[in-house]
N, C-alpha and C positions, 0 to 999 in steps of 0.2 A: 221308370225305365224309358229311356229315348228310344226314337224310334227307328228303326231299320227300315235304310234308302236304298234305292236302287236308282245310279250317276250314269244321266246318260252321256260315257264319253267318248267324245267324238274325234281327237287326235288333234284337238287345237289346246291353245294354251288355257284359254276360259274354262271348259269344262274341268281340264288338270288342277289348277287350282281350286275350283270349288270344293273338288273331291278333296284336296288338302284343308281346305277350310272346316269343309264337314265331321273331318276327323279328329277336329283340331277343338272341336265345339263336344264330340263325345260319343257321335253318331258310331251304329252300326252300317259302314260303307260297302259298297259291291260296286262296281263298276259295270257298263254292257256298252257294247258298241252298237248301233244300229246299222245294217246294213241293207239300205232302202232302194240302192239302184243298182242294177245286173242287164247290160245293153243287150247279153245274146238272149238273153230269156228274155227280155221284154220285144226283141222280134219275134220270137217264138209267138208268144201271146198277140202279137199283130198281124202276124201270118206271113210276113217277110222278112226271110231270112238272110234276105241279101241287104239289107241297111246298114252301111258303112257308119260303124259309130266308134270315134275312139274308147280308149279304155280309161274305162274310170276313175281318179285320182283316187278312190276311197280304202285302196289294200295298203296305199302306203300311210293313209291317215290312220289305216289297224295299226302299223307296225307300229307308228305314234302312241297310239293309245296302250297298247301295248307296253312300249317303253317306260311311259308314266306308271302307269299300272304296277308293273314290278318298281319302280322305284320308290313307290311309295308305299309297297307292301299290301297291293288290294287286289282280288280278286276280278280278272275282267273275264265279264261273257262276250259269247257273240250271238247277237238277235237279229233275225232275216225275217227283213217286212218289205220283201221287195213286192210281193204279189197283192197285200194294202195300200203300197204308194201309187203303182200302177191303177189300181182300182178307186183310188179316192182324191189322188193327187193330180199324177200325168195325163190321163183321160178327159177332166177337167180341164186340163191348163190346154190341152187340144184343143178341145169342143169349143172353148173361147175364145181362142186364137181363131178358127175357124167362122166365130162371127163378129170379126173386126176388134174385141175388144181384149184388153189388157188386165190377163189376171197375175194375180199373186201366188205362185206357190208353194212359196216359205209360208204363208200362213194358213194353207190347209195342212202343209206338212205339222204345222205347231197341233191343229185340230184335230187330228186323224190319225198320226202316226205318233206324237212325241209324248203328247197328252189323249191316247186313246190306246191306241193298240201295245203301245208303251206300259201305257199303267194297267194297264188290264194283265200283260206279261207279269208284270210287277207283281201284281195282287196275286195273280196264278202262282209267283213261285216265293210268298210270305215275306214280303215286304211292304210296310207301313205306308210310306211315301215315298216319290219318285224328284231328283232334280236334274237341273240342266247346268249350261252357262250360262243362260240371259243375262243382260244386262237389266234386271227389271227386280221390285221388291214386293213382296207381300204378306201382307197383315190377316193372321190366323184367328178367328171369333170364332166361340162356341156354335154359332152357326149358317156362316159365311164368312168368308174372305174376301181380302178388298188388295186386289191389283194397282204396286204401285211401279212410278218412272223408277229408273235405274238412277242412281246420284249422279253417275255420267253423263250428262244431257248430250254428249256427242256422241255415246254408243246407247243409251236407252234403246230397249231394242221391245216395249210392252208393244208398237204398231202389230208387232209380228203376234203377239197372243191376245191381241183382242175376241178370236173366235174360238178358246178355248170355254171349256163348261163350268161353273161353278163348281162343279162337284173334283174335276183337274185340278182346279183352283185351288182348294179345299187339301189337296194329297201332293202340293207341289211345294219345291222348296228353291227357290233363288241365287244360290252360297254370296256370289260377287255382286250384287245388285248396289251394297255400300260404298264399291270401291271404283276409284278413277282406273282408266284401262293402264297408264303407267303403273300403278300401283300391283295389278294382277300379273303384269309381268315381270317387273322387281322381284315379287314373292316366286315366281317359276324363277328365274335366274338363282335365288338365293338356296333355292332347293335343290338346285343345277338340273333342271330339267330340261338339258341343252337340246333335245328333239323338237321341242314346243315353246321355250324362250323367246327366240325370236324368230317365230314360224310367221311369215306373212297371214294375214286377217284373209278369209277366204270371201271372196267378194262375188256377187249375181247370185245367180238361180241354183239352187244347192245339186242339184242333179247333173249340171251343164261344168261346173267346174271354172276352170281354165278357159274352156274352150270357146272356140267364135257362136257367139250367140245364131246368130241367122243360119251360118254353115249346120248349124245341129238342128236346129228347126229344120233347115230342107229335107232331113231325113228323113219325117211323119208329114210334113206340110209343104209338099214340091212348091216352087214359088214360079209365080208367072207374072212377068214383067208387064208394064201398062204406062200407061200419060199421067201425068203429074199437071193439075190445072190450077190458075190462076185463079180464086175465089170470084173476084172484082173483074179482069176482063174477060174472064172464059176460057184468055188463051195454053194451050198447051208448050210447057215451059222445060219439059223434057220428061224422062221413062224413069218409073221405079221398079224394084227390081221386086216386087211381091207386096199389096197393098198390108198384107197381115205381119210384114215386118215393119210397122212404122207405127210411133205413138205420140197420141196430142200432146202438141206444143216443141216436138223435136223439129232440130234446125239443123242438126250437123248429117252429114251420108245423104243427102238428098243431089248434091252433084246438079244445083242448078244457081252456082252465085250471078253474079253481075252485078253490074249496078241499082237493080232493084232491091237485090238484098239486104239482108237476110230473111232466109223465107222459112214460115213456119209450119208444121202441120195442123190441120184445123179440122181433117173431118175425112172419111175412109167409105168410097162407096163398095162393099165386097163385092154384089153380084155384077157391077160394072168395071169393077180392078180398076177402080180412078180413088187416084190421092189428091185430094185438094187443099191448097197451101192461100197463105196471106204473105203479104211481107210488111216489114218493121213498121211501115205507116201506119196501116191497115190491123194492128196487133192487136186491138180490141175484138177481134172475132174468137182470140183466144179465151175471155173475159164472159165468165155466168157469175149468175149475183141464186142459185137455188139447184138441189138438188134431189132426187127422191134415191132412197139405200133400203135397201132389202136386205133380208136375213140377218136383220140387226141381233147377235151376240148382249146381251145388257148383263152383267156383273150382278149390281143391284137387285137383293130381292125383291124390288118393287120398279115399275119405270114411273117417270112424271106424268102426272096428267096435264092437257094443257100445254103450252109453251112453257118450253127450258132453255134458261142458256147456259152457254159451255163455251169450249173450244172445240175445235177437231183437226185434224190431218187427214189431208187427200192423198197422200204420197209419204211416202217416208222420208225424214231429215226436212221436209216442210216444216216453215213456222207453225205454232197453231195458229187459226185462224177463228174468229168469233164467229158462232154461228148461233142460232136461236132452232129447234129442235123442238117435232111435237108427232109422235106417236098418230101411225094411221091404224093400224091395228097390231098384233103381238110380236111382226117382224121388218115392219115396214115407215120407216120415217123419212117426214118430208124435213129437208134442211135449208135452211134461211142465210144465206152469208148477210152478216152484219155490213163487209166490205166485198167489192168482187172479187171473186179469186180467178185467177190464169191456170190455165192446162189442167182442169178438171176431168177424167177422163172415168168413161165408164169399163167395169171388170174391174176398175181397180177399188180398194177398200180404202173406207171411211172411217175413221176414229175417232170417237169423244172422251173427251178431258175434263176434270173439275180439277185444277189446279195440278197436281201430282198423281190425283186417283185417275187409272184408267177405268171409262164408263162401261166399255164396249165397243166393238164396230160393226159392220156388215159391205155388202160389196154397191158400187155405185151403180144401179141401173140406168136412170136417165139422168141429162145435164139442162139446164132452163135457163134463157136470157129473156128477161121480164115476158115470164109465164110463158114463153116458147122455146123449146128442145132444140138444143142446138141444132141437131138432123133436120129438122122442121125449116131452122135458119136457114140452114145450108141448100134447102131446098127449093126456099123461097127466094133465095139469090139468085138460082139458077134458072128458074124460073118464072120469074116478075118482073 
């Protein structure tokens, strides 16, 4: 007897499809929408009530789902985990932004919510396994599972489930991971699933939407304007408009060209609200050859002892890049770039590769140019 899933869909065409795919393979389907962000309730929860936040594109990705749903004759719930996103998501993605650095939080959303509170709903209401849209595939063993890339190599999307659990792993199901994203949408058109056929791809921060990135941040993180300085000659080159909106190696919204330019970002002092920039000569400031990543995720029942090499990804849609990999203890690896990599930036998550197998990731805590931390650099520029 196959097993009874529970499709998290989301009122995009990927998840519609899978949910077609799965039905089509012999599955018991269910559908559930999640619905993880509520702007007046999460002022409520922040104690101000007066934070101007537009309204959430997500009632009309219901009706989406919705529409798929009956057309394809499946039963859709609807699941409110707004008060887990708030608690394991948002909170975070604050706190970090709060100390200069850049997190991810489409991949605690994968950790917390999709593959957590998610499947635990699942399991609560007698369903086998749970799946998504991802772009990503995976191989079921009697007693582990092995996270693979998506066949897509332009939507693979495993960076984003590197920090789920084996045991998620283990109760998860894929449907689209074989197919090219033309391919997924073909099969929605053919099915005439005209809500979601050609629904634009929803791009940034799942909770933000649409919307102007910074404009929404001011709403939890008021922004206060400051000097923008010259790494090299100290001097101040003009104002930004909030140091906690700006990420290593961005060049564009800085509103200082000239002829020096192009200038880069290279390093964020918060308790001084100074951005410190290079330009295009000077680009090597961008440039670490090691890294240390914490709360490293590993797939594998077992990690390497020793040096490992691999690839990984600092960022999403990155090449991989070679790196050599050795365990400092059960959640903490020091990483070795084979070649330098540019705009390594810390908050954000680290990903290893063996070929197609995803290894695991964890988030980047420090960045190192022959054995000195960038901040370290940055410091002793300023000071030497």
């Amino acid at each position: 007897m196959k097993d009874k899933i529970l499709l998290g869909l989301s009122g995009g065409v990927d998840s519609a499809v899978a949910a077609y795919i799965l039905m089509q393979q012999g599955y018991d389907v269910t559908c559930a929408f999640m619905r993880n962000w509520d702007a007046f309730a999460n002022n409520d929860i922040l104690g101000n009530p007066t934070i101007q936040d537009d309204v959430c594109p997500q009632e009309q990705d219901y009706l989406d789902a919705k529409e798929v749903a009956d057309r394809l004759g499946l039963k859709l719930l609807r699941v409110d985990f707004v008060k887990e996103y708030w608690d394991h998501v948002f909170t975070h993605f604050l706190d970090e932004y709060k100390k200069g650095r850049t997190p991810n939080p489409d991949i605690l959303c994968n950790k917390y919510i999709k593959f957590d509170a998610f499947l635990k709903y699942a399991g609560q209401q007698g369903f086998d396994k749970v799946a998504t849209g991802h772009y990503a595939r995976v191989l079921h063993h009697k007693d582990h599972s092995v996270l693979l890339r998506g066949k897509d190599a332009n939507k693979d999307q495993t960076y984003f489930l590197c920090q789920m659990s084996q045991d998620a792993l283990q109760h998860a199901y894929f449907p689209i991971g074989d197919l090219q994203k033309k391919e997924v949408r073909d099969i929605a058109s053919s099915l005439e699933l005209s809500s979601v056929s050609s629904k634009k791809d929803s791009t940034g921060i799942c909770f933000i939407g649409e919307r102007n990135f910074r404009q929404f941040l001011q709403n939890y993180l008021p922004s206060q304007d400051g000097d923008i300085i010259d790494i090299k000659s100290k001097c101040v080159l003009g104002r930004h408009v909030g140091v906690l909106y700006y990420t290593i190696g961005q060049r564009k919204g800085l509103g200082i060209g000239g002829t020096m330019g192009p200038w880069f970002v290279i390093g964020k002092d918060v308790e001084k609200n100074i951005l410190y920039v290079c330009n295009e000569a000077e680009e090597n400031w961008l440039y670490s050859d090691s890294c240390l990543v914490s709360g490293v995720n590993w797939f594998a029942l077992t990690k390497p002892s020793g040096e490992f090499l691999c690839t990984a990804k600092f960022r999403y849609r990155q090449m991989d890049q070679e790196v050599v990999i050795q365990f400092i203890d059960e959640e903490n690896v020091f990483v070795r770039y084979v070649h330098l990599v540019s705009s390594v930036t810390c908050g954000q998550e680290a990903v290893f590769y063996s070929g197609d197998i995803c290894l695991g990731g964890g988030v980047i805590e420090q960045v190192f140019s022959e054995g000195i931390s960038m901040q370290e650099k940055i410091e002793g520029e300023l000071h030497g």
